[in-house]
Structures are given as structure tokens and as C-alpha cells.
C-alpha positions as CSV (number, residue, x, y, z in Angstrom):
1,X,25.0,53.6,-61.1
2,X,24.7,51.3,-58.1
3,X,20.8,53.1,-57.5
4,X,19.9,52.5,-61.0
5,X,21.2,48.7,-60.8
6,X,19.1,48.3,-57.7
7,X,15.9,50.1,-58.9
8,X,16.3,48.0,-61.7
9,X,16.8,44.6,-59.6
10,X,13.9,45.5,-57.2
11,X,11.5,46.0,-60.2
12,X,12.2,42.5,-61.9
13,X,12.1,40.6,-58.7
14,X,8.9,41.9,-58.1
15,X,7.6,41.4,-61.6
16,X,9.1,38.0,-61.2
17,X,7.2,37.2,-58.1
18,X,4.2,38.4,-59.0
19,X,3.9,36.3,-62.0
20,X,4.9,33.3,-60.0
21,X,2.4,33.8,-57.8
22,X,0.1,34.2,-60.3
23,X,1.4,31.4,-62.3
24,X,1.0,28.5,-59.0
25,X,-2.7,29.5,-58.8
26,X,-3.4,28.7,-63.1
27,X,-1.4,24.8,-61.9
28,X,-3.6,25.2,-58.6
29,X,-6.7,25.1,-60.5
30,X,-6.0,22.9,-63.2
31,X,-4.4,20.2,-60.7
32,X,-0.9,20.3,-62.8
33,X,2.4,20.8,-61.6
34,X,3.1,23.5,-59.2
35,X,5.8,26.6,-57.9
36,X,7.3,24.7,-54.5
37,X,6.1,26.7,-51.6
38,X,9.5,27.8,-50.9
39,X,10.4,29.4,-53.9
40,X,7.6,31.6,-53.1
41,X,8.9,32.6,-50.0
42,X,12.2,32.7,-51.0
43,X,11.1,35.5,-53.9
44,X,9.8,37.6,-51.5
45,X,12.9,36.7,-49.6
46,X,14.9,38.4,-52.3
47,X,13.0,41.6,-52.8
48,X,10.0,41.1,-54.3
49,X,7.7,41.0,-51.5
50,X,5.6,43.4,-52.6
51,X,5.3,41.7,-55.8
52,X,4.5,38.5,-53.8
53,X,1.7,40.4,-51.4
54,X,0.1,41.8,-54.9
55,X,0.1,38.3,-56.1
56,X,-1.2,36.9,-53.3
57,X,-4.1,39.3,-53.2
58,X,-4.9,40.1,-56.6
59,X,-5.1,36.0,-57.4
60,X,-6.6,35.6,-53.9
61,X,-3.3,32.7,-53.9
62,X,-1.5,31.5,-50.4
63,X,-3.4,33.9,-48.1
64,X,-4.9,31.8,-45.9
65,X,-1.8,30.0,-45.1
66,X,0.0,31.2,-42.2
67,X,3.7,31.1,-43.6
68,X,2.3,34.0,-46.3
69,X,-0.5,35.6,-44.3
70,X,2.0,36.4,-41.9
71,X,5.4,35.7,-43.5
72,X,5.4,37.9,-46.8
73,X,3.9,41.2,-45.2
74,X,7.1,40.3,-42.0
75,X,9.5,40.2,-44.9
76,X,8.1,43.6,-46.1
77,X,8.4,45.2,-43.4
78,X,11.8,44.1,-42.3
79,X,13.4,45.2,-46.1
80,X,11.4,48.4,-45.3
81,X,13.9,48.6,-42.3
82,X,16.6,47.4,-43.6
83,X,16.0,50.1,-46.3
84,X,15.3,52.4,-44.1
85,X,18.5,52.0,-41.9
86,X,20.9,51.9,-45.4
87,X,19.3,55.6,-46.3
88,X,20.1,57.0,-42.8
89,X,23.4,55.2,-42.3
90,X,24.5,55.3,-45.8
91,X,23.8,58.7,-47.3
């Protein structure tokens, strides 16, 4: 049950990202209203990183900046620990 809740989770966070990601970069390039930086960062924060590093480079979006360049792959890898770690220590 708790798997299926957190398959579940992972897969709308990352759908969520992704389409926020894409979402900034339609307001980027018509000059309207746009996704604060740090909710973008914070998505991938909560799990979606790889739905914000798709986003990033499918809408070519944020990756020149540093804080995502370097930021959203870091958080990546550091939930790939972290998940890493749970599955050894947990099972």
C-alpha cells in the first residue's frame, strides 16, 4: 500500500514538474507572467527532478543557469541515494 502511494506520488510530481517547466517557457516567450524560480526548484525538491531535468531539456528551459544546470541533476542524484539507502536499510 505505502509502495503504491509512493509510485503514485513520484509519478504526479514529476508530471507536475514537467509541465511547469514547460509551462514558464510558453510565459518566457510571450513576456507574460511567469512560474517563480523557486517553485521550480522546489518541485524538483519534492520528487520530481526528473520531471524537472526532462523539462528543462526537452523545452531547452533554465539550463544555462547555474542553480538548474547544476542544482536539479544534485537533487537527482541525492533522492537516488536517499532511495538507494531506504531499499538497503529498509527491506
Amino acid at each position: 500500500m505505502i509502495l503504491k502511494t509512493a509510485v503514485i506520488y513520484l509519478l504526479a510530481i514529476n508530471f507536475t514538474a514537467f509541465l511547469c517547466y514547460g509551462a514558464d517557457k510558453r510565459k518566457a516567450k510571450r513576456g507574460k507572467w511567469r512560474i517563480p524560480e523557486r517553485t521550480l526548484i522546489l518541485l524538483a525538491a519534492a520528487g520530481g527532478s526528473i520531471g524537472a531535468l526532462a523539462g528543462m531539456y526537452i523545452f531547452h528551459h533554465k539550463t544555462v543557469k547555474p542553480a538548474f544546470r547544476f542544482g536539479v541533476p544534485l537533487i537527482l542524484i541525492l533522492q537516488g541515494v536517499c532511495a538507494a539507502l531506504a531499499y538497503i536499510y529498509l527491506r
